[in-house]
N, C-alpha and C positions, 0 to 999 in steps of 0.2 A: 708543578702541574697546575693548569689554571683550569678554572670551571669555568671558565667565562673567557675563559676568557675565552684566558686562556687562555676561558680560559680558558677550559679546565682549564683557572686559569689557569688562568688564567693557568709561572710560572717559571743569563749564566753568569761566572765571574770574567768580567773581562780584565778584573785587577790582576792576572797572571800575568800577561805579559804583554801589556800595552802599557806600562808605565813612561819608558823611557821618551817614545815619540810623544806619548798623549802631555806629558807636561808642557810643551812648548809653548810661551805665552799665545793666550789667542785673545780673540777682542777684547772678551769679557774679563772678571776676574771669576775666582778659581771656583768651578761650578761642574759637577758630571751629572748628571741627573737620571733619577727614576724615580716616580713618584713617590718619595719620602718624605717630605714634606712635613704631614702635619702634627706626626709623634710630636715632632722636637718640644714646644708648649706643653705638652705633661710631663714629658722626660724632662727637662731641661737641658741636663747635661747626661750624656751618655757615659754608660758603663765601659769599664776599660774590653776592648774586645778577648771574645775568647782565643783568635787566633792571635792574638799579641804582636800586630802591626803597628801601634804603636802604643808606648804607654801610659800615657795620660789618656783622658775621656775626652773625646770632639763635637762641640754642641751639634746636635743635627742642624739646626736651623742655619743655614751659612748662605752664601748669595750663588755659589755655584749651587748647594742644593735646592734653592728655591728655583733654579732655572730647569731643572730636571725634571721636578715637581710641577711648574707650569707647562712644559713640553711632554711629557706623561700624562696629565692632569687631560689638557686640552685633546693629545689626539686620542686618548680614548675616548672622550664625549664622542669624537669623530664619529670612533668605529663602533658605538653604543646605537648612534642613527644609520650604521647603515643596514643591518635587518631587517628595521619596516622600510625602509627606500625600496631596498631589493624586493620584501616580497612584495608591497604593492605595487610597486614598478611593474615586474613582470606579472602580476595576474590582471592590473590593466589593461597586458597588452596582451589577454590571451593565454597564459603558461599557468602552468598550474603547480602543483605542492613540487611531482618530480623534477623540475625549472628549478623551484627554486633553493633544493636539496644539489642538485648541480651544479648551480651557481655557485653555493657557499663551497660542496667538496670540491675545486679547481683550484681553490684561496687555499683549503686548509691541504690539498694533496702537495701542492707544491710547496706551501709552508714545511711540513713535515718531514717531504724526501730530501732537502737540501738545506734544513736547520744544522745538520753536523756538520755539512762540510761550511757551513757559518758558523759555527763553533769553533773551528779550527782556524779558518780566517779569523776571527777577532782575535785568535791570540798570536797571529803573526805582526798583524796591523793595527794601524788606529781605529780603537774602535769608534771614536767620536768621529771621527770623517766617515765610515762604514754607516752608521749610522745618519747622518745628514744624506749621504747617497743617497739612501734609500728611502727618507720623506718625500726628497726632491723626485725620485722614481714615483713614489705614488702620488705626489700633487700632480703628475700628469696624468696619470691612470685615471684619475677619479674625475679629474678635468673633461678627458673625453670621455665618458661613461656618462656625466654631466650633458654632455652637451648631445649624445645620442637620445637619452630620454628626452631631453627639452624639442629635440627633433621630431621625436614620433617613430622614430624608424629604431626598430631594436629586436636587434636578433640575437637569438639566446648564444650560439657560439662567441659572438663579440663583446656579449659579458661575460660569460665561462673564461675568454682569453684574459681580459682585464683582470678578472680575479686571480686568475694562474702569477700576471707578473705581478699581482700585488702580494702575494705569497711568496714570491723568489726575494722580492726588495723587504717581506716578513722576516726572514728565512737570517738574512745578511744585520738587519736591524737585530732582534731579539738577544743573541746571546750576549750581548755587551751590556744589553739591559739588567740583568739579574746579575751582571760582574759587579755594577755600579752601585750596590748597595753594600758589600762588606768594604767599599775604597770609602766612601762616606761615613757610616754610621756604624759607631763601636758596639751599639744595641742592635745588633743585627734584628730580632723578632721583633722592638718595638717599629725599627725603621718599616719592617714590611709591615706593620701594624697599619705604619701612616699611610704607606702604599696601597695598600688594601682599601681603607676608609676614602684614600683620594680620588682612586679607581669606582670606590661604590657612589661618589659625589656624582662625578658626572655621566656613571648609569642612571642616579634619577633622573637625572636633566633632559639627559641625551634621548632615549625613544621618545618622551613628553614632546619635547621639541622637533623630532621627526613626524610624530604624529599631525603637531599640530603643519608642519612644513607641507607634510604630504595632502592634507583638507585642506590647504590656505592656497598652497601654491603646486607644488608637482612632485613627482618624486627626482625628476633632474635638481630642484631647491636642495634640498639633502646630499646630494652627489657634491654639488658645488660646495658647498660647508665644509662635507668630510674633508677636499680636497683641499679646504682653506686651513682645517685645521692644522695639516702638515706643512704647509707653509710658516705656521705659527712653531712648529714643534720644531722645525728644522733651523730655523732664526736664532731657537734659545738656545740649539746645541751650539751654532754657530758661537756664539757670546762665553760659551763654558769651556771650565779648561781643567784637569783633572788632575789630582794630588800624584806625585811624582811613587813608582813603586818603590819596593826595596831591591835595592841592586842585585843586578841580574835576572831580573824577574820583567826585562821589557820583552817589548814585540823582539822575535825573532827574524822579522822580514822576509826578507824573498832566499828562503832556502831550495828549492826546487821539489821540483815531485816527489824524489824518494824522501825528503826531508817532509814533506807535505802528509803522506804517507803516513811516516813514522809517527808522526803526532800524531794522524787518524787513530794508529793503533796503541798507543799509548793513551788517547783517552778509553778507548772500551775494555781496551784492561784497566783499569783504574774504576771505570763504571762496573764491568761485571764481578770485580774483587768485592763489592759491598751488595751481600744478601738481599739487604733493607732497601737497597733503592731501584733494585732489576725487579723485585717482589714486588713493590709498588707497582712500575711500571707494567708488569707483566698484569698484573691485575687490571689496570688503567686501560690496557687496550679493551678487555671486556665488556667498560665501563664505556668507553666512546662508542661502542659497538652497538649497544643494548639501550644506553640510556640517554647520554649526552648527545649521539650524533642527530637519532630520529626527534627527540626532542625540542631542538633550536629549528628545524625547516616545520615541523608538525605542528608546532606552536603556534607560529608565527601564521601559517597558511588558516589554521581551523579559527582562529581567534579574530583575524582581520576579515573571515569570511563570514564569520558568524558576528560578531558584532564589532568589526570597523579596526583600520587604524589607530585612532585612538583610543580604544580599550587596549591595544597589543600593546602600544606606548606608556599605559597606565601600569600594566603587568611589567614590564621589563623598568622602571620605575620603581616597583613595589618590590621586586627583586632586588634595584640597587637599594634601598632601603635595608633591604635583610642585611646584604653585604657590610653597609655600614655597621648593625649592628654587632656582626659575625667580627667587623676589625677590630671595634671598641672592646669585645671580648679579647681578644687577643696581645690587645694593649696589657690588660690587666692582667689575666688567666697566667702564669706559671708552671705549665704542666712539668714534669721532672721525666714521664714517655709522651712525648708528644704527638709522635704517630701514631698511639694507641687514642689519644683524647680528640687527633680531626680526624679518627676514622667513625669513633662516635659520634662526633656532632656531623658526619656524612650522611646519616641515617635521617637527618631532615629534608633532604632534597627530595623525597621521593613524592613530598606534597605538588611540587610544581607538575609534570606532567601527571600524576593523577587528578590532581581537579580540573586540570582541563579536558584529558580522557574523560571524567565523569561527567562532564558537562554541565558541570557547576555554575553557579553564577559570576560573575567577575569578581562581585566582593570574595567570595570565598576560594575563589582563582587567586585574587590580590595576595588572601592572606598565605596561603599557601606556598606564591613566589617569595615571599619575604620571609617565609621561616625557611625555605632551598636558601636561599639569598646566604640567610645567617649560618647556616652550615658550612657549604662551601665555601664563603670568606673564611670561618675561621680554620677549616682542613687547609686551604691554602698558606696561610701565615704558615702555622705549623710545617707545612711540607718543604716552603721555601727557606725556611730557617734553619732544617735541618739540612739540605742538602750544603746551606752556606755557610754552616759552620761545622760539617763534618768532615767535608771535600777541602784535599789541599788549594790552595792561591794558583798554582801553578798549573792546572788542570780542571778550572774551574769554569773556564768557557766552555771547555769541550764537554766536560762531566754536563754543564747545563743544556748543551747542545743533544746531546745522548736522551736528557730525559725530557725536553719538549720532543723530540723526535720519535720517540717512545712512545708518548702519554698522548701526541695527539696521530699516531701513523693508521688508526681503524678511525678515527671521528671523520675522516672524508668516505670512506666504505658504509657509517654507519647514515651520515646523510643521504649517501646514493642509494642507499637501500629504503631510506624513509620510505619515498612516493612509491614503488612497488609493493612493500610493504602494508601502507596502506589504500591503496586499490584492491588487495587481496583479502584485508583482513577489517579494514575500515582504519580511519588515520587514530580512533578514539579508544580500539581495540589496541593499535598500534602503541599508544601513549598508557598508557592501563600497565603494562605489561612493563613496558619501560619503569614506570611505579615501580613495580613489585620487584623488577632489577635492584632498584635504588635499595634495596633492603640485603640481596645477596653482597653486594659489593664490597662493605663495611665489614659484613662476615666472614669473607674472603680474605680481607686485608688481615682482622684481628685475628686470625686463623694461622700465621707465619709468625713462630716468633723473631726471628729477626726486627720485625717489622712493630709489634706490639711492647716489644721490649727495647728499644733504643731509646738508650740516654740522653739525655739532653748535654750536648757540649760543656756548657757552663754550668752543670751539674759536679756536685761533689761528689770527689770519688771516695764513695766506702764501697771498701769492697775491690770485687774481682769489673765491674761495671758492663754489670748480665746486660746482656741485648744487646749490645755492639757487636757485629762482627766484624773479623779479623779488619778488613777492611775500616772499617770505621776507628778500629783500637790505631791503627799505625797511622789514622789522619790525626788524632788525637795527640799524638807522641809526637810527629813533625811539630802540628801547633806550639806543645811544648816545649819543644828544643828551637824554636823560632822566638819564641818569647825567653830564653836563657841568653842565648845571644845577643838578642834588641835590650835586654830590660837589664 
């Protein structure tokens, strides 16, 4: 689940079953990436994994992960500048809060409805070429979106459309992303540690720099960037080439429909057998609905309308600031339930859309983003660590595909609702409320035990290991008996 990303985040494994095509030398040497990157330097040497893929510890730091890290690293900056393009873009030309709650729900509908069945694809296919597609899909997208604002001519259906297929080539990209971390790194929570902190690097950067793009030069300058970044991101997967699985655990290929099929439903049985992650999810739609959806178009429109550009740059900045802080906890923190400890540190976010509902100042807007910031990085680590060290190898794209589909399938309802929303009620009344969301949400989560009581994988077992359900006890015992075999 990504708050940002998103995330919420932001937050599959594609190491189920793309091993066998994905090893094939490719330009580079042996590189899969998602932004892991920066743990390695405190860690040094990673802990043997708890799913017992292999057993010796594998330093993060390698040249294939550094290429991941730079291709994650970079198009997020992308996609961190393109909220103020978008909303100043289009209230330049006219449109208002509802435009620009449309714009985003088109990216995030078509993201949503068709991340599973990209989930299921990635574990047929290579996920690294699925992946490369789909940059090269949106270096075009963003190319002309670029070149329509630099025109002057911009009609809200023709960005609404761009954003649709930059959601479908989202959709195809994502679930190999979150595969790419238990193929890499034996510290699974510290690697999303480093991903987290690399993700929050280039939210400071990224609105600062659209800010200043957007007063310097136009909001097409920004469009152009976004689109250059994936150019970048797509080059380094080009260059990377991915650790070989364990036999029989490659892509499946081209089995046909009823084969295509069966996998569909073999992952949502697999997703619905575990309490703790449909509970989540079930709660998450509430949370895009109420909090997250109206909060990223509402923000963005009151704050560039009320004091510019770049104060919204400053804000989304000071957000990734929290982020970073919320990773370097996550580095360190240990929690033994850790969906109980980021549902607690969820209860920060509700600063962010309440200072700006309240109509605070920017500093105390600032501070606000950055203590949201620090919560939701560190409920993300948490979230993402557990699904990828709970969840077997083998159903790990599709389990990932099930819960970005999940977690973000009300955040496009909840944007298209924003601009109505606040016409009716005002957009600060709007944001107020959302606030006070941010406070049920966490109570909701610790309210399941499933959900409050899951053990952390690499936790010791005394005991009967309360809070796992059934679900989660038989991903544990696979692990097990994967690692008697290997080790």
């Amino acid at each position: 689940m990504t708050g940002t990303s998103s995330q919420p985040s932001q937050p599959s494994h594609e190491g189920a079953r793309v091993g066998a095509q994905e090893a094939e030398p490719s330009d580079g040497a042996v590189c899969e990436q998602h932004d892991i990157v920066a743990h390695a330097e405190a860690a040094g040497a990673v802990a043997p994994d708890s799913r017992g893929r292999e057993g010796g510890a594998r330093p993060v730091w390698s040249r294939d992960f550094a290429l991941f890290f730079v291709a994650r690293a970079v198009a997020r900056l992308g996609d961190t500048m393109l909220p103020v393009a978008l909303a100043a873009g289009l209230l330049q030309h006219g449109y208002g809060a509802g435009a620009v709650g449309l714009a985003m729900a088109a990216t995030a509908a078509a993201f949503a409805g068709l991340v599973v069945f990209g989930g299921v694809i990635a574990d047929r296919f290579s996920t690294r070429k699925l992946m490369i597609g789909a940059d090269l899909v949106r270096l075009g997208t963003q190319s002309l979106a670029a070149a329509l604002f630099y025109s002057g001519h911009v009609v809200l259906w023709q960005i609404c459309a761009i954003g649709f297929v930059n959601g479908v080539a989202g959709a195809v990209f994502q679930p190999g992303v979150a595969s790419t971390v238990p193929r890499l790194a034996s510290d699974i929570q510290g690697a999303n540690g480093a991903i987290r902190i690399a993700e929050s690097a280039a939210q400071l950067a990224g609105p600062a720099l659209a800010g200043l793009l957007v007063g310097f030069a136009s909001p097409g300058g920004v469009f152009a960037a976004h689109a250059a970044t994936y150019a970048v991101s797509a080059l380094c997967l080009l260059l990377l080439r991915l650790p070989p699985l364990a036999p029989g655990s490659g892509p499946t290929g081209h089995g046909g429909g009823s084969a295509f099929r069966a996998d569909l439903v073999e992952g949502w049985r697999e997703f619905r057998s575990r309490t703790w992650l449909w509970g989540v999810i079930a709660v998450w739609c509430l949370y895009m609905i109420a909090v997250w959806g109206p909060t990223v178009p509402l923000v963005a429109t009151e704050v560039v309308q009320q004091h510019g550009p770049r104060a919204y740059g400053l804000l989304n900045s000071a957000l990734g600031a929290g982020t970073v802080v919320g990773g370097l906890f996550a580095l360190r923190l240990r929690p033994r339930r850790m969906l109980r400890a980021g549902a607690l540190a969820l209860f920060a976010f509700a600063g962010f859309p309440a200072t700006v509902g309240a109509g605070l100042g920017v500093p105390a807007m600032a501070a606000g983003a950055a203590v949201a910031g620090a919560g939701m990085s560190f409920w993300g680590v948490m979230w993402a660590t557990s699904v990828q060290t709970q969840v077997p190898p083998d159903v790990l794209n599709r389990i990932h595909a099930y819960d970005v589909a999940g977690s973000l399938a009300m955040m496009p309802v909840g944007q298209a609702l924003a601009g109505p929303a606040a016409t009716a009620l005002g957009a600060d009344h709007v944001l107020l409320v959302s606030g006070a969301m941010s406070f049920v949400i966490p109570i909701a989560l610790l309210s399941v035990p499933a959900i409050r009581g899951l053990i952390r994988a690499d936790a010791p077992t005394a005991g009967s290991g309360t809070g796992s359900d059934a679900g989660s006890r038989s991903g544990a015992k696979r692990g097990r008996a994967r690692r008697e075999k290997t080790g």
